[in-house]
Each structure stands twice: as structure tokens, then as C-alpha cells.
C-alpha positions as a Markdown table, in Angstrom:
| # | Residue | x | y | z |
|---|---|---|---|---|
| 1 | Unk | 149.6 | 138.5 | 229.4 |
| 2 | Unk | 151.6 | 140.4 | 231.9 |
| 3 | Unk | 152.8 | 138.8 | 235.4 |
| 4 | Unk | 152.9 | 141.2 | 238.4 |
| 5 | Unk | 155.8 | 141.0 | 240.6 |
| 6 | Unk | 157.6 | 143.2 | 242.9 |
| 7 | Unk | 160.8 | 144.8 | 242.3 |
| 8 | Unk | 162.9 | 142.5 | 244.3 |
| 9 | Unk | 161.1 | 139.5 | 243.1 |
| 10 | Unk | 161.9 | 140.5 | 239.5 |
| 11 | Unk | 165.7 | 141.2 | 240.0 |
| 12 | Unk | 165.9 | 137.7 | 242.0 |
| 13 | Unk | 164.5 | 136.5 | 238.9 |
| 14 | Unk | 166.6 | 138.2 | 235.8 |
| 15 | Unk | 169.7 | 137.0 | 238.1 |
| 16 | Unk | 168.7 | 133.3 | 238.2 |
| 17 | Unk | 167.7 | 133.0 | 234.2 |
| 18 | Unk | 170.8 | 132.3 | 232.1 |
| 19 | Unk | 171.4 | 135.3 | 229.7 |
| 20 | Unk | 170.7 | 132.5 | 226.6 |
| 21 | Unk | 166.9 | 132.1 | 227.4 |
| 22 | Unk | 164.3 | 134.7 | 226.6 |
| 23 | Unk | 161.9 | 134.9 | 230.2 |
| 24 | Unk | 159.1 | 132.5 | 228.7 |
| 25 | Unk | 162.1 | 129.8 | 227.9 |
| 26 | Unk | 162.9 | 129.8 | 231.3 |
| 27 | Unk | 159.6 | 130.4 | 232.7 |
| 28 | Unk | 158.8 | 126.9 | 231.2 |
| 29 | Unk | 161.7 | 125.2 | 232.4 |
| 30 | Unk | 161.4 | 126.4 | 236.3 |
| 31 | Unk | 158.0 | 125.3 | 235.6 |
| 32 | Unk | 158.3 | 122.0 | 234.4 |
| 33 | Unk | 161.0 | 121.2 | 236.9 |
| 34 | Unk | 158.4 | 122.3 | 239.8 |
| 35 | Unk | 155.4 | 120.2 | 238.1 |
| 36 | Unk | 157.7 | 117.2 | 237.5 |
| 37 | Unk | 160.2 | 116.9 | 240.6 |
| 38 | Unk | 160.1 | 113.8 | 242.3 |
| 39 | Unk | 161.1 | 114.5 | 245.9 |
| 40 | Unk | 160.8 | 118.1 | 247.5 |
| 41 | Unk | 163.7 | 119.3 | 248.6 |
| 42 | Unk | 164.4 | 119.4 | 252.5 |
| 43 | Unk | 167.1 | 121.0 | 254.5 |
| 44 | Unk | 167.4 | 119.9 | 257.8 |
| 45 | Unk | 169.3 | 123.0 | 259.5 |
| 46 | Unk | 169.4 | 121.4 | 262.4 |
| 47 | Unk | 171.8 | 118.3 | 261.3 |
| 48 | Unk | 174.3 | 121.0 | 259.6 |
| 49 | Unk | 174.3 | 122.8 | 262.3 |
| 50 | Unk | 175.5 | 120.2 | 264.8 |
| 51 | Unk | 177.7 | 119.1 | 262.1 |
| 52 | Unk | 179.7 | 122.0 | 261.6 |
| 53 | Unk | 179.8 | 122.6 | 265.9 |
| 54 | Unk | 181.6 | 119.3 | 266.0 |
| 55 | Unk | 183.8 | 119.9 | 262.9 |
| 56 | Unk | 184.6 | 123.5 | 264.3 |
| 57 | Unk | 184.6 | 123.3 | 268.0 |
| 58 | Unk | 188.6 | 122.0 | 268.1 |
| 59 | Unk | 189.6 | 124.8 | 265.3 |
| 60 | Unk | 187.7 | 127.2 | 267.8 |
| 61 | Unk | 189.0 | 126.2 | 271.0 |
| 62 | Unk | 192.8 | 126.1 | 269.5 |
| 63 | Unk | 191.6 | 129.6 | 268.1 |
| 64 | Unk | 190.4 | 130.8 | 271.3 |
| 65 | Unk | 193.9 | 129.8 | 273.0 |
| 66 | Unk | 196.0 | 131.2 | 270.7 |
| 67 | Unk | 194.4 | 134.8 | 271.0 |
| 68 | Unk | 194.9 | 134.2 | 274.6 |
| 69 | Unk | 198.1 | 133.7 | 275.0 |
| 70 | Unk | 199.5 | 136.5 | 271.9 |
| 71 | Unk | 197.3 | 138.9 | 274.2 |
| 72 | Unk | 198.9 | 138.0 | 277.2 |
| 73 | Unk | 202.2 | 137.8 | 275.9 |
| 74 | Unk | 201.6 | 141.5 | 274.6 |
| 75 | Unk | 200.5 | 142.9 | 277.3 |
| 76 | Unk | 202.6 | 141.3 | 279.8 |
């Protein structure tokens, strides 16, 4: 039985399987782990997002200042 994919779709694939499993072998597996997974995964963007803001805002602003004043001092 052949599968049709496209290109892209295929390489996405041959990178994922580990290069000790035929194809089928890790057909199976990604199959099994989709049949038998107990929770869906979920990524709520939205929380990292306002997470790293927070975490970066300081690093940014102290950024931010120091490319202010080595410009001014430059060009001064």
C-alpha cells in the first residue's frame, strides 16, 4: 500500500523518524501514541507571551538605555 504525501510533508517526516526504525516502525509508534494519548496537548500562547513581556521588559528597557546613551555619547 502506498501513502501519498507531499514533498514537504515527506521530508518533515524522514527528519522526525530516528534513523534505527524502518518507516512502518515508526508509523506504528506515532500511531499508537495518537490512538492512546491521554490529554491533548494545548499551548496557550497567550500565557507565554505575557510571561516572557514581564521576564524581558527590564532587560529591554536597561537595553534600550544603554543604546541611548553610547549613541549620544558618540555623537556628541
Amino acid at each position: 500500500m502506498t501513502i501519498s504525501v507531499k514533498t514537504q510533508t515527506k521530508s518533515r517526516w524522514d527528519d522526525l523518524k530516528p534513523e534505527d526504525m524502518t518507516h512502518d516502525e515508526f508509523c506504528q509508534e506515532v500511531l499508537d501514541a495518537y490512538e492512546h494519548g491521554d490529554d491533548p496537548v494545548v499551548i496557550d500562547t497567550d500565557k507565554i507571551v505575557s510571561k516572557a513581556a514581564v521576564k524581558l521588559s527590564g532587560q529591554v528597557e536597561t537595553a534600550a538605555y544603554r543604546g541611548v546613551t553610547e549613541a549620544l555619547e558618540k555623537y556628541e
